[in-house]
C-alpha positions in Angstrom: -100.2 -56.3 141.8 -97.8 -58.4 140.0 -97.6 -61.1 142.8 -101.4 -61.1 142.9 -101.4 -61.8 139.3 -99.5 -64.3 139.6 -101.1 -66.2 142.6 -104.1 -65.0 142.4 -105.7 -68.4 141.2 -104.0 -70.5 143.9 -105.3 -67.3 146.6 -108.8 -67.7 145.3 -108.9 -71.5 145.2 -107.5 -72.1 148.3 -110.3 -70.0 150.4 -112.7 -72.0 147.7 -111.3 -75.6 148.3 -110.6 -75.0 152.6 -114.0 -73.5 152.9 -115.6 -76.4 151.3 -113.9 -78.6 153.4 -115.1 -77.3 156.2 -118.9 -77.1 154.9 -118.7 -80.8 154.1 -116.3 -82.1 156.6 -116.5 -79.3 159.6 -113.0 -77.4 160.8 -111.0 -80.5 161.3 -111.4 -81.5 157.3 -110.5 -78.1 156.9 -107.2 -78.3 159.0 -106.3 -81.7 157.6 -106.5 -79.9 153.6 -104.4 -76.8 155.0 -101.8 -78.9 156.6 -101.6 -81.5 153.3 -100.8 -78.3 151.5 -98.4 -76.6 153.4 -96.7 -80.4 153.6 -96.8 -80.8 149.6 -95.3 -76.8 149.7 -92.5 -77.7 151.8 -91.9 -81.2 150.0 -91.8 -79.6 146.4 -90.2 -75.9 147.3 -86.7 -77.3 145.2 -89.5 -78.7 142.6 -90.2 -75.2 141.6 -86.5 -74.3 141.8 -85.8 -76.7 138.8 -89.5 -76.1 136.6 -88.4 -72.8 136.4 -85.2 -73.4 134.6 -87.1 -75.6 132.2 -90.0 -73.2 132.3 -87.6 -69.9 131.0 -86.7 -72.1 128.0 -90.4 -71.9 127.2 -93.0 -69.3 125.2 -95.5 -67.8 127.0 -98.3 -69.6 126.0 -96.7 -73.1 127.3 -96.2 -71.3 130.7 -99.5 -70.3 130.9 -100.6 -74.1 129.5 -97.9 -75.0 132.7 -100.0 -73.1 134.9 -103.7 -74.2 133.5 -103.7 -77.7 132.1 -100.7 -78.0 133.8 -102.4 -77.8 137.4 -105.0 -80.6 136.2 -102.6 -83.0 135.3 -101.3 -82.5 138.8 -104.0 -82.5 140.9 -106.3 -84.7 139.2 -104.1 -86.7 137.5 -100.6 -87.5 139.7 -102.2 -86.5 142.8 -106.1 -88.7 142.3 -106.1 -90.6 139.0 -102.5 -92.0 139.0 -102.6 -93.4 142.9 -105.4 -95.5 141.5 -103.7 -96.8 138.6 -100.5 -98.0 140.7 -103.0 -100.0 142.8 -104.7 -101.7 140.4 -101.3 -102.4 138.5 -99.4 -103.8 141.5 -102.1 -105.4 143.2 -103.3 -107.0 140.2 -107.0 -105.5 140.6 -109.7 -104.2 138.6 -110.2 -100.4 138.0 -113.7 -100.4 139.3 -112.1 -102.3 142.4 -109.7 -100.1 143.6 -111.8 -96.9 142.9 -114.4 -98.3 145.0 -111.6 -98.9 147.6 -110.2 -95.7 147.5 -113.6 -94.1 147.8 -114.6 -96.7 150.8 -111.4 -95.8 153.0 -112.4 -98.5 155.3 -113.0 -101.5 153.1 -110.8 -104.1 152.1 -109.1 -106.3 149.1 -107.5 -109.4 149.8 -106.7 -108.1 153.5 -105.6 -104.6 152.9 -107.2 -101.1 152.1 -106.7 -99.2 149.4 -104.2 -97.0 151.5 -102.5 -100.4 152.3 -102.2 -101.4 148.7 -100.9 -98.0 148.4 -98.2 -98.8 150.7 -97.3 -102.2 149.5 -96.3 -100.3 145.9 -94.2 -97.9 147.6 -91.1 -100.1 146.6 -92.2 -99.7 142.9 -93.3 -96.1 143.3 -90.0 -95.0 145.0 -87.4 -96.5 142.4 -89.5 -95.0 139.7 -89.5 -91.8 141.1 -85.6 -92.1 142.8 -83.8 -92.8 139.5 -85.5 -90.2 137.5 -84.9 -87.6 140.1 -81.3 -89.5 140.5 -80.4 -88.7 136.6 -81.5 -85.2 137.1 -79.2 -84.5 139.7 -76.5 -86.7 137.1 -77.0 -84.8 134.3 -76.5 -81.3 136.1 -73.5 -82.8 138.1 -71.9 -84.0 134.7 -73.0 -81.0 132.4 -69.9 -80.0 130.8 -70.9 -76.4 129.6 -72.3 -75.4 132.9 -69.8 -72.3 133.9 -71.3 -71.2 137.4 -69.6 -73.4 140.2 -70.8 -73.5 143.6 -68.9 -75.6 145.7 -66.0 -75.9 142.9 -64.4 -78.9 144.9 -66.8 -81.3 143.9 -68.3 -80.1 141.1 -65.4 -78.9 138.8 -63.9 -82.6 138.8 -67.2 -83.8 137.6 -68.2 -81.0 135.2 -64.3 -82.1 133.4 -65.5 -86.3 133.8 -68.9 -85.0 132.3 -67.4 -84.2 128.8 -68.0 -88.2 128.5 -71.6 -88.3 128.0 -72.4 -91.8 129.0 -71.6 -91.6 132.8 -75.3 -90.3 133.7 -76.6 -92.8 132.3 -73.8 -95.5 133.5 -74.1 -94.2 137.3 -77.7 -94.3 137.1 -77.8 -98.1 136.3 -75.3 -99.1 138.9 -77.4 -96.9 141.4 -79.9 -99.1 140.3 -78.6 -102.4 140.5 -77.1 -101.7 144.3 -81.0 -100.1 145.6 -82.2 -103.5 143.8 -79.8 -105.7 145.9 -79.7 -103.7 149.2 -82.4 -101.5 149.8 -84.9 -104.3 148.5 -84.5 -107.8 150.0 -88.4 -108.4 149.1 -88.9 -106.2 146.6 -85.5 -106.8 144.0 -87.6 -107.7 140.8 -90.4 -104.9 141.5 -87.6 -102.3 141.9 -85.3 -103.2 139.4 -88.5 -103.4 136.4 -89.7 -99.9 137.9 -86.3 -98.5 138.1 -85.7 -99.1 134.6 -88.7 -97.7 134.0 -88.3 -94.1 135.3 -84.6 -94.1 133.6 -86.2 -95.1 130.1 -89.1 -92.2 130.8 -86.0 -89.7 131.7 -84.4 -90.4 128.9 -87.4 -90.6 126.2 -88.5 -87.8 127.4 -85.4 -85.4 128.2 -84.2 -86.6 125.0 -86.8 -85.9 122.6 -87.7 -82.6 124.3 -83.5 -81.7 123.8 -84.1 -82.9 120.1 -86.7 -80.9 118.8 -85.6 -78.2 120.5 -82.1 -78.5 118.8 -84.2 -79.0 115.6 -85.8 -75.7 115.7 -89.1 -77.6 115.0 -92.1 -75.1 115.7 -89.5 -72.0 116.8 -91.5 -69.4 115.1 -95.2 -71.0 116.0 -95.7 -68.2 118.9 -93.3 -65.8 118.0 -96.4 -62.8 118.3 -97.2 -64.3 121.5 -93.9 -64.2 122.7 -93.5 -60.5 122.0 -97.2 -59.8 123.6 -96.6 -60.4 126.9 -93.4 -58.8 128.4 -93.6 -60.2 131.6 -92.7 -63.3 130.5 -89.3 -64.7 130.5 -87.4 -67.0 128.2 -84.1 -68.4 128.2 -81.1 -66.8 126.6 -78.6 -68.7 125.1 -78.7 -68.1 121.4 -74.7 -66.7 119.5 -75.1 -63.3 119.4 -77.4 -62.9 122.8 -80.3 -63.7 121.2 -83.3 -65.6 122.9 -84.2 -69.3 122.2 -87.5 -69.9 123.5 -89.1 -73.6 123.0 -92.2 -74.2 121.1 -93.9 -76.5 119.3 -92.9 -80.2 119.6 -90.1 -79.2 121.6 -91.9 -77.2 124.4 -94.2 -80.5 124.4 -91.6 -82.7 125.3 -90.5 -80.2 128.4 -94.4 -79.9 129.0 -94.0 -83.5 129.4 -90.7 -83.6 131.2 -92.4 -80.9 133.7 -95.1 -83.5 134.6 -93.1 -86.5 135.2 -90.6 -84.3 137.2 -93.6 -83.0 139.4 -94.8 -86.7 139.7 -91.8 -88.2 140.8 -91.8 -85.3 143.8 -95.3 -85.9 144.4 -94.9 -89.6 145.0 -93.4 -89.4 148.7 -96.3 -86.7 149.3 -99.1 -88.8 148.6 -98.1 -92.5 150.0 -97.2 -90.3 153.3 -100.6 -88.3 153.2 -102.0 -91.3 153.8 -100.4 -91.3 157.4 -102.5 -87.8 158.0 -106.2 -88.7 156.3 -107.3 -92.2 154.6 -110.0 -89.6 152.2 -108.5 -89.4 148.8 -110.6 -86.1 148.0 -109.2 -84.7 151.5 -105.8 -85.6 150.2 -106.1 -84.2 146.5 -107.7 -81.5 147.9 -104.7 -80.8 149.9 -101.7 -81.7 147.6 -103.4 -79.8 144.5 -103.3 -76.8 146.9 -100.1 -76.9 147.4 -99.5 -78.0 143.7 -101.1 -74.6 141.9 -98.8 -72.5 144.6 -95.7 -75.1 143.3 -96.5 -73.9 139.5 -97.2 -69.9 140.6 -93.8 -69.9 142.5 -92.3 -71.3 139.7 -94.1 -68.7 136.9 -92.9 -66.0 139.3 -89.2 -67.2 139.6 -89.4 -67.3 135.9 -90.6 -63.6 135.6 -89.0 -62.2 138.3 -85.1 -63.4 137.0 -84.9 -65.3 140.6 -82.5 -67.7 139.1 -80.3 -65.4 137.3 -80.1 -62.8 140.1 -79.2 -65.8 142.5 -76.8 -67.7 140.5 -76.3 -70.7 143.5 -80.4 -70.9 143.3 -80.3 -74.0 141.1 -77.5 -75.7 142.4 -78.7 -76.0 146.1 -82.3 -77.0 144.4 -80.2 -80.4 142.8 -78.9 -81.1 145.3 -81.8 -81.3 147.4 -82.9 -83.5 144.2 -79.9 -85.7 144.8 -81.2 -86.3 148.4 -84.5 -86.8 147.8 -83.1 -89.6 145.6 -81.5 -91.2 148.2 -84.3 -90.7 150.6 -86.4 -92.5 148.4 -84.4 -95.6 148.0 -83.2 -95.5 151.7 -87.9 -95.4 152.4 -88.4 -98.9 150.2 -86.8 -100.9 153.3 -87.3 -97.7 155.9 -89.9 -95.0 156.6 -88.5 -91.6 156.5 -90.8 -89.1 157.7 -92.0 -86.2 155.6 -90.4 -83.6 157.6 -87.3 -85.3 157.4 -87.3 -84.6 153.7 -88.7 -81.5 153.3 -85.9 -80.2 155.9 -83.4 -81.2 153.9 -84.4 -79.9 150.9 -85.7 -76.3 152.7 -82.2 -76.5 154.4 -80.1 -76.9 150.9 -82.6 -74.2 149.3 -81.7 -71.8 152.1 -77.7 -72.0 152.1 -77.6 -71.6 148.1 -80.1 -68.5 148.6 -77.4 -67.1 151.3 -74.4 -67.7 149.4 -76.3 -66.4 146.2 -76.6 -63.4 148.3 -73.5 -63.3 149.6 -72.0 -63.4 145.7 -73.9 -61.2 144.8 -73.3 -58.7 147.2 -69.2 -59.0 146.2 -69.6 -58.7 143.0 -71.1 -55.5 143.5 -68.4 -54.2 145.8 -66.2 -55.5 143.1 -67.9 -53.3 140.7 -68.0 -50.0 142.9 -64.2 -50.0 143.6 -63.5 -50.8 139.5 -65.8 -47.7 139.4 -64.2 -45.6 141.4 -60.9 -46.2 140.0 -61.9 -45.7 136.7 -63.9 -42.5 137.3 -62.0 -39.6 135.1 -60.7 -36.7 136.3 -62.9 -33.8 137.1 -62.8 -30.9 134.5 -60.5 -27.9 135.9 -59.1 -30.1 137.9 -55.4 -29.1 138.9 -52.4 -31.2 137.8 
């Protein structure tokens, strides 16, 4: 009952949206939306890994905003609106243009299609969405406070270097600078101005989100909420064992933050969707599917105490982050096919969830034997 509550929606709106495909399109419509959504599901599992980290810190009534307004901005607007407004920004056309090219698959502007022009902003599109994924994977790399190590070889000497807080931020640039020179031989100015601009959005947005909630601004705003629904989560953290739940300004800034982070994974999806159907509303239909079952995975991860049960869980989820950076500077010169990344990221996702396992599963043995040895002495029992 409690998973059906949970995906219930995304249940529901899947028989809706793949039954109306195949009304209006016939079976292989149909087939073409369940295989964009199983492709967006395996693209974005590590996506979900990550929201739900950001999504403990919040109240219940921003998770259920992640889950409702959350899902339009998704599939409407990342996965349908913003396509159109990258084409007409790159390729220098009119809004009314480019929707009537992305509605007329077959027509085209200045010799391409709209799923050409599409293509042509990849480079822009894929430093955008590289570095802010790149400073994610930084920041968690570098994060000073973080106590739970998984591979300690490589991320103890960084955790120490990351008590300077500048390195992100330094790394990220020359990251940058060398994807400008060699990953781009046509496209250096285009990914250099974009690149700079999914650093500045990181850090506005990170930022402020990390401010308010520091501040405390709007901490009590949903306090009754927060007790009326015990299902829901939030993050601990607070001196004493309290918990510190984001709300207000603060939980708008990680709102925020969620949506760009979900953009800069859906990017890859929907330039290579393109390779599988040239219909947009085929495509959205598709991603958004695989979208709402992204944010119900997330809500139940949230719930459920996934993340704190396996402790690796996040770690394995940035580094797939990591690689899907460098996948996506590697794709500006060189296609990389979708499977390619997903693997990866399924792959790094798996061994944290075994070694999560298999830590946890010591650390109960480890219990048991302290257990035993501390058991006392059975009443009557003879010296």
């Amino acid at each position: 009952m409690h998973i059906l509550r949970i995906f219930g929606w995304s249940f529901a709106i899947t028989a809706v949206v793949v039954a109306g495909a195949g009304v209006l399109g016939g079976w292989h419509a149909a087939a073409i939306v369940a295989i964009l959504a199983v492709l967006e599901i395996s693209l974005s599992f590590d996506n979900a890994v990550i929201n739900a980290t950001i999504l403990g810190r919040m109240s219940p009534v921003w998770q259920r905003l992640f889950l409702t307004v959350g899902v339009l901005i998704a599939v409407f607007g990342m996965r349908l609106i913003f396509p159109i407004v990258v084409v007409a920004l790159t390729a220098h056309l009119g809004p009314v243009q480019v929707i009537d090219l992305a509605v007329n698959s077959d027509k085209v502007s200045d010799g391409f299609t709209y799923a050409g022009h599409l293509h042509n902003a990849h480079p822009a599109i894929a430093a955008f969405g590289g570095i802010f994924l790149f400073m994610i994977f930084l920041d968690f790399m570098f994060d000073s406070e973080r106590e739970v190590q998984w591979l300690r070889w490589i991320e103890e000497p960084l955790r120490r270097a990351g008590q300077l807080d500048v390195i992100p931020v330094v790394l990220g640039l020359v990251a940058l600078l060398v994807v400008g020179e060699a990953f781009s031989d046509d496209h250096t100015e285009q990914v250099l101005v974009s690149g700079l601009a999914g650093l500045a959005t990181y850090l506005a947005v990170r930022g402020l989100g990390e401010f308010f909630e520091a501040q405390g601004i709007g901490a009590d705003e949903d306090d009754d909420d927060t007790a009326a629904e015990p299902g829901a989560v939030a993050a601990t953290g607070a001196k004493g064992g309290g918990v510190v739940v984001a709300t207000g300004k603060a939980a708008f800034f990680l709102f925020l933050y969620l949506e760009v982070l979900d953009a800069s994974f859906s990017f890859d999806g929907v330039v290579g969707a393109f390779a599988i159907s040239q219909n947009i509303f085929i495509i959205a239909a598709g991603l958004g599917i695989g979208a709402m079952y992204i944010r119900s995975l997330t809500v139940y991860l949230v719930r459920q105490g996934t993340l704190s049960e396996y402790v690796f869980l996040e770690h394995g989820a940035h580094y797939a982050i990591g690689a899907l950076a460098v996948i996506l500077a590697v794709s500006i010169e060189t296609e990389v096919p979708e499977i390619v990344t997903g693997l990866i990221g399924v792959a790094f996702i798996g061994v944290a969830l075994l070694s999560s396992m298999r830590h946890r599963n010591a650390n109960r043995d480890e219990g048991d034997e302290a257990g035993e040895q501390e058991a006392p002495e059975p009443v009557g029992a003879k010296s």
